[in-house]
N, C-alpha and C positions, 0 to 999 in steps of 0.2 A: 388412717393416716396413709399418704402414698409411699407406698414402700421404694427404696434404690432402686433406679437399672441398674439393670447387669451388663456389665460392657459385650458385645455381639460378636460372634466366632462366626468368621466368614466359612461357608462350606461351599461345598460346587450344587451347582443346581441339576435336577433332577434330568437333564437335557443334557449335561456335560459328560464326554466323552470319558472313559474309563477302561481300562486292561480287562479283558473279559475273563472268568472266571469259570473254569480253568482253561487257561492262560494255552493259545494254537501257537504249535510250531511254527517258526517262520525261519526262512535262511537257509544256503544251505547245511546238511547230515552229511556227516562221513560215514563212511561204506562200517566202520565200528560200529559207531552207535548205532547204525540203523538196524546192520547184524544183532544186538545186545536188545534192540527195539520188538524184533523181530517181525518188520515190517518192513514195508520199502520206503527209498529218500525221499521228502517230499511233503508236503503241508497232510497232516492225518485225515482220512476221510470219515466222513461219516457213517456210521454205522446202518444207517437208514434207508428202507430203497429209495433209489433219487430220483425215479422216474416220477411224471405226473401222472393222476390218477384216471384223468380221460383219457391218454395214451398208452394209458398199461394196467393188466392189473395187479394188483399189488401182493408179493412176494415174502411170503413168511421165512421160506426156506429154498437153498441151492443145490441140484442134483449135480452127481459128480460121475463122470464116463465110470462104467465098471469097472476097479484095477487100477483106475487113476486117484489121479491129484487135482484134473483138469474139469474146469465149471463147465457143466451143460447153461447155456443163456437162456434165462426163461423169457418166457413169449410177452410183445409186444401187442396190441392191438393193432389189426391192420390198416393202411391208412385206407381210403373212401374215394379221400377226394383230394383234387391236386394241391401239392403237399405247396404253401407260404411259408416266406421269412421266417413267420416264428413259429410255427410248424417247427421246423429245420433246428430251431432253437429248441424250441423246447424239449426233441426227442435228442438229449445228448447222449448220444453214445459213449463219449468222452469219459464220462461221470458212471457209466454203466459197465463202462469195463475197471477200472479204475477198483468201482463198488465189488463186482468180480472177482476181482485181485484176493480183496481180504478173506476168502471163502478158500480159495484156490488157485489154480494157472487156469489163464483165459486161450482157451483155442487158437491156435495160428497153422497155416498150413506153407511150409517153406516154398519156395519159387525157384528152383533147379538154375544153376550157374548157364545151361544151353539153352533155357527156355525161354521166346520171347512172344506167346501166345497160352491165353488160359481161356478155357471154358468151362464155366461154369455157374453153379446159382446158390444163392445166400440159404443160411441155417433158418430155419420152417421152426416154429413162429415166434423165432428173434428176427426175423429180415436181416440180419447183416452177416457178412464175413472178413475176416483177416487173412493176408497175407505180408509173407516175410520176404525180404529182398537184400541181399547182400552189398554193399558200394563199397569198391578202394577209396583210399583218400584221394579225394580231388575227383573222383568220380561224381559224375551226371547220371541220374535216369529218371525216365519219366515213364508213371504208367495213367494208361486212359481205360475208361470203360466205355462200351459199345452197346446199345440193346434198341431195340425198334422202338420200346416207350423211355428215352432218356432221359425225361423230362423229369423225370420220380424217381430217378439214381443222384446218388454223389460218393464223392471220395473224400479220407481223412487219411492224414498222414500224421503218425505218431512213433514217439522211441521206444525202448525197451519197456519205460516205466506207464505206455500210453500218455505221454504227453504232446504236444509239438515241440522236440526238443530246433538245437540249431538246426534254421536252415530248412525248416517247417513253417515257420508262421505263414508263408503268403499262401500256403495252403489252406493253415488251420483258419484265414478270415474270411476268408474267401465265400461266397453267398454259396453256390451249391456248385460247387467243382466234380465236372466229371474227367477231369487230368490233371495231375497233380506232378509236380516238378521239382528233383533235389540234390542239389549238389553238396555233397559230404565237405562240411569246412575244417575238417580234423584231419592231423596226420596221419591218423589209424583208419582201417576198413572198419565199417561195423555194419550192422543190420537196421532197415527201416520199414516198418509196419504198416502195411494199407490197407482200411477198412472200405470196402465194398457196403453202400447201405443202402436198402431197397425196402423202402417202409411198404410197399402195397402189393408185393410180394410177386411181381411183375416174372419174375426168373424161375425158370424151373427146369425138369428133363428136358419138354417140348421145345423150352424157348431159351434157354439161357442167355447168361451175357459173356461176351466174351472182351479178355481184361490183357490188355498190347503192353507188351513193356521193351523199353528201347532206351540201351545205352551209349554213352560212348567211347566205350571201349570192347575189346576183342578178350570175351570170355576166355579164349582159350589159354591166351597170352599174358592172363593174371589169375594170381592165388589168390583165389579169397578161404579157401578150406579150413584156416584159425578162426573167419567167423560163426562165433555162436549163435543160434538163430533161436535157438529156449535160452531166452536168457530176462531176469528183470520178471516180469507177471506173467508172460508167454511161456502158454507149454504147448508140445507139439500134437494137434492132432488133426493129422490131414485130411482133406477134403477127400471122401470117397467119389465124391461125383463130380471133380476135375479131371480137364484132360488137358494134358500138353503138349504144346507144338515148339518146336524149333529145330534148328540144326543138328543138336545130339538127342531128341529124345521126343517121341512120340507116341501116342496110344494111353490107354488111364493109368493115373499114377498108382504107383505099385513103393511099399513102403516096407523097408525090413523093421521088423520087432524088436 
């Protein structure tokens, strides 16, 4: 005999969108909970290395300077051949420092209040370096990179927490920036981070690049000495193989302990 239907309970279909399980941070953290997190503000990363596997190889474990807290960058493959779009894309650094973070402090090497010339070359066989730069509010500065193959260089410009905070994006979208330009839209001074990245490892003793920075305003006639420049994922450890140029200070940078 045919048995009753059973009246039909509508369900979402296997294609229908749904809250992922367990459920990413969005929004933003206060400096509490993130403390209580003990993590930094900001969508959680993943735990996984982020690089791809043709551009790197892949990374069990992170060495940490002897004494420190701060990530030695494990090595990249080098690039070959002239680096494309998605080249560019795919090697995010962005995500590599970021990934960095959760291990330890990622390298940064400060940029002296008098200095408005660096020479130098990227961390061997990460290809890239950081530098820290202090702006007053409402301060401008712009820094560029120079090297005889430029074509294989670019710049990134990131905050505390390596992101492009305010006043970064036309940087951060920018196809392959070798100048990068920022005017501080906050009332406070604070510190802005420039990554130097040289996938084909172009920079060295012999041939370095040398990295101009040019504000507008007269170092002498403003305090920036409140900003912190280890501060957010950044921890300090200067470039040995920098040299500075400017009005107060010249010859290899020399660093108290």
């Amino acid at each position: 005999m045919p048995q009753p239907v059973r009246p039909s309970v509508d369900r979402p279909s296997p294609g229908a969108s749904r809250a992922d399980t367990p459920r990413e941070m969005s929004g933003p953290v206060s400096a509490e909970r993130a403390g209580r997190m003990g993590g930094h503000p900001g969508p959680r990363m993943r735990e996984t290395d982020p690089r791809p596997t043709d551009l790197a190889p892949r990374v069990t474990s992170v060495n940490l300077y002897p004494g420190t807290r701060v990530v030695v960058p494990p090595a990249w493959n080098r690039c070959e051949v002239f680096p494309t779009g998605r080249y560019w894309r795919d090697r995010d650094i962005m995500a590599e420092i970021q990934w960095l973070s959760r291990r330890g402090f990622v390298p940064v090497t400060p940029i002296g209040l008098g200095v408005d010339e660096i020479s130098d070359y990227v961390m061997l066989p990460a290809g890239w370096r950081a530098y820290g730069v202090s702006v007053p509010a409402g301060g401008t500065v712009q820094v560029e990179v120079q090297h005889s193959n430029l074509g294989w260089f670019r710049l990134m410009l990131v905050d505390k927490w390596g992101r492009p905070g305010p006043g970064m994006l036309q940087a951060a979208i920018a196809h392959q920036p070798v100048m990068v330009t920022y005017k501080n839209p906050g009332k406070e001074a604070t510190a802005v981070y420039v990554i130097v990245d040289d996938p084909a490892w172009w920079s060295d003793a012999r041939n370095p690049y040398r990295l101009v920075v040019r504000r507008d305003w007269d170092p002498a006639k403003v305090d920036l000495s409140g900003v912190k420049m280890v501060a957010g994922l950044w921890g300090a450890s200067p470039s040995v193989s920098a040299e500075f140029r400017g009005p107060s200070l010249t010859g290899p940078a020399v660093y108290p302990r």
